[in-house]
ZANUSE-974342 format. One record per residue (C-alpha): residue number from 1; x, y, z. Coordinates in steps of 0.5 Angstrom, whole numbers, plus 500, padded with zeros to 3 digits. Layout:
BEGIN
+-----+------+-------+-----+
!  nr ! east ! north !  up !
+-----+------+-------+-----+
! NUM !    X !     Y !   Z !
...
+-----+------+-------+-----+
END
This chain:
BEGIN
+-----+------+-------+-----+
!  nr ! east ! north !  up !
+-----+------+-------+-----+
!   1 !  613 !   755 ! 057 !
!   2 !  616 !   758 ! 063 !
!   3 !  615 !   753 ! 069 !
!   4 !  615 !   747 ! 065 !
!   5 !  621 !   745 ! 064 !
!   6 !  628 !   745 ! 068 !
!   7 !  636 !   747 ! 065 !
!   8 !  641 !   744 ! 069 !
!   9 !  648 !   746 ! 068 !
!  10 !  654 !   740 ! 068 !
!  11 !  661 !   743 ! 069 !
!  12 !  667 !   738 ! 068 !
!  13 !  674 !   740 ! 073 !
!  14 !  678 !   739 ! 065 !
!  15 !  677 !   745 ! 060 !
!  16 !  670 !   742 ! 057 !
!  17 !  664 !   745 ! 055 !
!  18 !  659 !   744 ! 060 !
!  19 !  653 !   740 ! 058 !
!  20 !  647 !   743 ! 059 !
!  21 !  640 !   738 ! 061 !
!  22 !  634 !   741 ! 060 !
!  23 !  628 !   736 ! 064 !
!  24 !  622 !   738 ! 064 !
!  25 !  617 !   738 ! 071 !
!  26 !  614 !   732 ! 070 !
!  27 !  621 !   728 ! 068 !
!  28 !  622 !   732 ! 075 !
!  29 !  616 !   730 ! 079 !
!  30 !  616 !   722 ! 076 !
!  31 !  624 !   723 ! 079 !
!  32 !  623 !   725 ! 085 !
!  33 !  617 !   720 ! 087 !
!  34 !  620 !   715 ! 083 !
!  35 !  626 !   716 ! 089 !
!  36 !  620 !   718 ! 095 !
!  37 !  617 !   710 ! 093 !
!  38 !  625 !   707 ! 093 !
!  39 !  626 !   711 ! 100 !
!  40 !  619 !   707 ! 102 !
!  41 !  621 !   701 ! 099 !
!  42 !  627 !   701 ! 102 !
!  43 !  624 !   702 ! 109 !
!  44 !  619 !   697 ! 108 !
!  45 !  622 !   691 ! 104 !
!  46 !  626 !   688 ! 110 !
!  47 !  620 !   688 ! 115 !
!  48 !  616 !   686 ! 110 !
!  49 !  621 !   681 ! 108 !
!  50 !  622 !   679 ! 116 !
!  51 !  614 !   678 ! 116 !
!  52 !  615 !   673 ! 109 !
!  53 !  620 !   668 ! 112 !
!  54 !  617 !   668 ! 119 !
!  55 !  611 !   667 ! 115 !
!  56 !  613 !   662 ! 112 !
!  57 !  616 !   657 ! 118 !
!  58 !  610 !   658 ! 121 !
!  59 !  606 !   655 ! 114 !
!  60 !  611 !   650 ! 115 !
!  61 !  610 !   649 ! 122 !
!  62 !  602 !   647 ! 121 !
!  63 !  603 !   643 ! 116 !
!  64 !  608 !   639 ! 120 !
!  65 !  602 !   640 ! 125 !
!  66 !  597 !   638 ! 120 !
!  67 !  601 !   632 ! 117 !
!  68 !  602 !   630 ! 124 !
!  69 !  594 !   631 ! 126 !
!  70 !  593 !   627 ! 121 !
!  71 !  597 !   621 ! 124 !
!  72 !  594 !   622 ! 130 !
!  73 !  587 !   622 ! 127 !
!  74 !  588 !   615 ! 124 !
!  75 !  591 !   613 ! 129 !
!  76 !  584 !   613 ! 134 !
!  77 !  580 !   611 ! 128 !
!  78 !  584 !   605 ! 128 !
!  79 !  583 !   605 ! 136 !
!  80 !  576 !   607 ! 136 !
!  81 !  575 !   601 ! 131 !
!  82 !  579 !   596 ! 135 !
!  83 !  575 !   597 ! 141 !
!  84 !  569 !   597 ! 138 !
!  85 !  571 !   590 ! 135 !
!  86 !  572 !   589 ! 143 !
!  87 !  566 !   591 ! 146 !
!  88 !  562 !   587 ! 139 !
!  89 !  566 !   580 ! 142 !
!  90 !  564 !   582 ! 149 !
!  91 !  557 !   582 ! 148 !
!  92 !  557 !   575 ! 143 !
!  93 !  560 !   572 ! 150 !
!  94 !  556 !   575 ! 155 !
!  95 !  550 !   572 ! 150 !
!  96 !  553 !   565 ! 150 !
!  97 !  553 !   565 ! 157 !
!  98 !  546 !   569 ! 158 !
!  99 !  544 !   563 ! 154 !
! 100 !  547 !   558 ! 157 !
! 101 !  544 !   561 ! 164 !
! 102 !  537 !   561 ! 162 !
! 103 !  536 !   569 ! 162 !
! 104 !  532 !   572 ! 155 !
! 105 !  534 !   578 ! 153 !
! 106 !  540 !   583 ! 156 !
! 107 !  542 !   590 ! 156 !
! 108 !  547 !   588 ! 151 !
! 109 !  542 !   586 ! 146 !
! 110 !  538 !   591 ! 145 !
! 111 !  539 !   597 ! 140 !
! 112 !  544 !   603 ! 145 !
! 113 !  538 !   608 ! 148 !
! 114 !  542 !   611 ! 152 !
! 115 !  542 !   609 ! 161 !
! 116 !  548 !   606 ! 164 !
! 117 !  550 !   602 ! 170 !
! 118 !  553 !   608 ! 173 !
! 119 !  553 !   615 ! 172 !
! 120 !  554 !   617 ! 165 !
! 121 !  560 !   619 ! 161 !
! 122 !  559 !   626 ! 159 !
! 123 !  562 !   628 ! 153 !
! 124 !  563 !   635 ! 151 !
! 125 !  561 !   638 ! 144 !
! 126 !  567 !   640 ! 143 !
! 127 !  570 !   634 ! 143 !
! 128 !  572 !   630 ! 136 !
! 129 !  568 !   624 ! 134 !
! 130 !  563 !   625 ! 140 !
! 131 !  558 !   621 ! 137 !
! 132 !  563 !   616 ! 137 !
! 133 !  564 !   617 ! 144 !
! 134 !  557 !   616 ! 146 !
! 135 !  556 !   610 ! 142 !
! 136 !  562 !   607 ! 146 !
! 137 !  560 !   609 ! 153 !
! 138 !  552 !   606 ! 151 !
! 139 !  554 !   600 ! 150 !
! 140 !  560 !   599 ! 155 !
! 141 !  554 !   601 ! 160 !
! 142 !  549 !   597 ! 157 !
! 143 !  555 !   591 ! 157 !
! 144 !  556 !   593 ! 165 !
! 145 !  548 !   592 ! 166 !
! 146 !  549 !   585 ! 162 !
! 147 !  555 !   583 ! 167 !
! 148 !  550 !   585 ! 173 !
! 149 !  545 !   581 ! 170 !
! 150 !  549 !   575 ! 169 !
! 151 !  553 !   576 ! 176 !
! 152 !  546 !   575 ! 179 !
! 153 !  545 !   569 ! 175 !
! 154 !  550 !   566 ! 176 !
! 155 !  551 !   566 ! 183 !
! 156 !  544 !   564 ! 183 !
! 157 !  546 !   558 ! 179 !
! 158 !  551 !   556 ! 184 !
! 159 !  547 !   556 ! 189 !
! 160 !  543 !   551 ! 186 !
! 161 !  549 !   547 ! 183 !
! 162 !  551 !   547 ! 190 !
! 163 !  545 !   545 ! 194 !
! 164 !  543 !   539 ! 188 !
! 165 !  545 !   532 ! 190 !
! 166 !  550 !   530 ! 186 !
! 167 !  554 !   524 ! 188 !
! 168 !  554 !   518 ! 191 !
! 169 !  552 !   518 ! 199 !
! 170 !  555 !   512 ! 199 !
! 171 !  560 !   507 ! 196 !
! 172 !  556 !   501 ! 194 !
! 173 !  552 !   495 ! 191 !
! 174 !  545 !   497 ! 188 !
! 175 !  540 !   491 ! 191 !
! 176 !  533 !   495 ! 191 !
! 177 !  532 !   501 ! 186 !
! 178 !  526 !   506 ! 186 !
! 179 !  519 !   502 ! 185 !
! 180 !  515 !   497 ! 186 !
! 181 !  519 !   490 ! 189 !
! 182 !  518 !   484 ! 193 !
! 183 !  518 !   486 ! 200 !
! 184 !  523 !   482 ! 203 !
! 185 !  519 !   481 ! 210 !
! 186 !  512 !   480 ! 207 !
! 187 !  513 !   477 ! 201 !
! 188 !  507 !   481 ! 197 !
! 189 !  507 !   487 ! 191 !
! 190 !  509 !   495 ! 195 !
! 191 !  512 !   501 ! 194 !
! 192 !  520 !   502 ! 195 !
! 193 !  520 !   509 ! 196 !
! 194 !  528 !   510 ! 195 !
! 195 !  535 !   506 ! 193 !
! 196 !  538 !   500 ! 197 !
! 197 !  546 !   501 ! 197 !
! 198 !  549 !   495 ! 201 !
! 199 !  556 !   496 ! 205 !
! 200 !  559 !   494 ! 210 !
! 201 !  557 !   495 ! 217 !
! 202 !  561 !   503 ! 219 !
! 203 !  562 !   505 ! 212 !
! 204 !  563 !   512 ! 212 !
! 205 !  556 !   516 ! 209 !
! 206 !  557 !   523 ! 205 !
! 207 !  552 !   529 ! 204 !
! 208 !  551 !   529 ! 197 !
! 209 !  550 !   537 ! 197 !
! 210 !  550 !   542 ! 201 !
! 211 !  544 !   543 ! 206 !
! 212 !  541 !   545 ! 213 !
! 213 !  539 !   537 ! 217 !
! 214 !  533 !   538 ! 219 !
! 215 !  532 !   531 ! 223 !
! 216 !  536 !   527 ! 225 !
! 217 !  536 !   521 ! 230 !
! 218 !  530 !   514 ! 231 !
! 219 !  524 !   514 ! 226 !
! 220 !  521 !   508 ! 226 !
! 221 !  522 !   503 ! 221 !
! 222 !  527 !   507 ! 218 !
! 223 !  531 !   507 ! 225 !
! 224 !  537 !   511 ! 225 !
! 225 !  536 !   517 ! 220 !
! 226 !  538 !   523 ! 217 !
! 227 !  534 !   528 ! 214 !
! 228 !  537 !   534 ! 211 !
! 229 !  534 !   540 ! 207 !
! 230 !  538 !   543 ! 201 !
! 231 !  534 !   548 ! 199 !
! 232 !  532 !   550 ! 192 !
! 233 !  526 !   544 ! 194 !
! 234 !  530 !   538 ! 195 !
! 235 !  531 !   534 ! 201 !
! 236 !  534 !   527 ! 203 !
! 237 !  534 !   522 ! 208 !
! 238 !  538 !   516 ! 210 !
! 239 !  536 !   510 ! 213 !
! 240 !  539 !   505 ! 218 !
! 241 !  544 !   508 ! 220 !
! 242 !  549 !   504 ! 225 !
! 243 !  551 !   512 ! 228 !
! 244 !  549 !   518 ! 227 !
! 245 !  554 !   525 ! 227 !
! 246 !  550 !   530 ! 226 !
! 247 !  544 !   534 ! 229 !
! 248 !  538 !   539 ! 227 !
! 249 !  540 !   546 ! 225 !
! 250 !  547 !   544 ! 223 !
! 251 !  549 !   546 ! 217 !
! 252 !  553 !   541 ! 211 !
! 253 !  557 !   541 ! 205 !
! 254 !  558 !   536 ! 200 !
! 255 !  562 !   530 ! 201 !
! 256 !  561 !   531 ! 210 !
! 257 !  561 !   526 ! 213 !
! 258 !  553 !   525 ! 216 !
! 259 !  553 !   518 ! 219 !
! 260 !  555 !   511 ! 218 !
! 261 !  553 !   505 ! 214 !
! 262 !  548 !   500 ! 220 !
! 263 !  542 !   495 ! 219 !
! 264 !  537 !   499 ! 225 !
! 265 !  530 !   499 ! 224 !
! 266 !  527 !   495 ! 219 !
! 267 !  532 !   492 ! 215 !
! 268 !  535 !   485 ! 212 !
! 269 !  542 !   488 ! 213 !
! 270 !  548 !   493 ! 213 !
! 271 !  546 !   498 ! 207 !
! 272 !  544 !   505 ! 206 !
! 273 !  536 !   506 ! 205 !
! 274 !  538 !   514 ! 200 !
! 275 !  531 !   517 ! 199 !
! 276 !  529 !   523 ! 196 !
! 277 !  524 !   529 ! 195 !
! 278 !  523 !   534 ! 191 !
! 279 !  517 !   540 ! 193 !
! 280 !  515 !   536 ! 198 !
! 281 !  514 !   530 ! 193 !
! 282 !  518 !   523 ! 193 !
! 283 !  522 !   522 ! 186 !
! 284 !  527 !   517 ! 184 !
! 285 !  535 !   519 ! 187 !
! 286 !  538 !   515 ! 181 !
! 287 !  540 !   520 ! 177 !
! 288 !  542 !   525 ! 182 !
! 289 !  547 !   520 ! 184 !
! 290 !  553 !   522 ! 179 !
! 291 !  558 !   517 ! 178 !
! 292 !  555 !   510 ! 180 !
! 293 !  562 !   507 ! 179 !
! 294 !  565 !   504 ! 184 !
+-----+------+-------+-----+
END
């Protein structure tokens, strides 16, 4: 069939008979589009083979990143759980001392709602374990708020502490206490308003808290006084004074000298008259005298 097939001639160098190939069109057509896919093969494999092997380090590389990534990310939860066991500790302590100072309920305490002492921490979207972050910055704020409210309180506490009698204005002996007693000038039943603290002519007197003297000098029967104002409703007065080293609108810590020891007034002897008031009424300073020892 003329078109179908092809005759090819081989003619050796030697004396030889020729070889005659007979191939036909398709055998041709499959010959030659066998060499046409080699020729692309052949201009295509190295690149392809250039973009496998980057492809490859690249797969290698991320895998690295991602074991590395991972790492990472442990490493921040464990961060992320440190500092929650941390702020947990911090707000057991800030209510201990909330407790301690009297105060009910703090920021701290209550379930996180957001709010913060300053403004917020924003965290973007975008941004891994940002529930987690939020949560943090909410209690932190709330932590601060607490911190704030106990600062407060405890400045106020000291304040008190401060301006509350608490040691001995005098050392001494006890002779009268607070109470009904003989008079020791009429005989008869009455009202001893404060203590008696005897020593010797001149001993030195203290302020048994910080405070403000509101009066000093003569007052009756008291003779040589000092009145002094603390605050916080508390007032004390000495009585009998030999001198007086002070005067009203001065301001005194505990354990100044105020004054000295005398017998002026209405008085048996040297010794100490120590009275005491709290909101305008008169209480017993015994147990506003710390340690009694001497």
């Amino acid at each position: 069939m003329p078109g179908k097939s092809y005759t090819i001639l081989v003619l050796p160098h030697a004396r030889a008979r020729f070889k005659k190939l007979q191939l036909s069109r398709k055998a041709v057509v499959g010959a030659f589009a066998g060499l046409a896919v080699l020729a692309v093969a052949g201009l295509t494999l190295p690149p392809l083979l250039v973009k496998m092997a980057s492809d490859s380090r690249e797969i290698a590389e991320l895998q690295r990143s991602n074991q590395s990534l991972t790492a990472e990310k442990q490493r921040f939860e464990s961060s992320l759980d440190d500092l929650n066991q941390r702020l947990s500790a911090f707000e057991n302590q800030a209510t201990k001392l909330a407790s301690a100072l009297g105060i009910e309920e703090l920021p701290s305490s209550r379930p996180a709602a957001g709010g913060a002492a300053g403004a917020p921490v924003e965290v973007p979207d975008a941004v891994p374990f940002r529930e987690e972050f939020r949560a943090l910055n909410s209690r932190a704020s709330s932590l601060g708020l607490s911190m704030e409210q106990i600062d407060t309180a405890w400045t106020e506490r000291e304040k008190l502490l401060a301006a509350t009698p608490s040691i001995m204005p005098v050392r001494g002996w006890f002779s009268h206490g607070y109470g009904w007693r003989k008079d020791p000038f009429t005989g008869k039943r009455a009202f001893h308003r404060g203590v008696d603290i005897v020593a010797p002519q001149g001993t030195p007197i203290a302020a048994p808290a910080d405070g403000v003297v509101s009066r000093a000098g003569r007052l009756g029967p008291y003779g040589k006084s000092i009145d002094i104002s603390h605050g916080y409703g508390y007032v004390t007065r000495y009585a009998h004074l030999s001198e007086v080293l002070v005067k009203p609108g001065q301001k005194v810590s505990r354990g100044d000298k105020i004054g000295a020891v005398g017998s002026t007034g209405r008085s048996t002897g040297p010794h100490l008259h120590y009275e005491m008031f709290r909101d305008g009424r008169r209480v017993n300073p015994w147990k506003y005298l710390g340690d009694k020892s001497f």
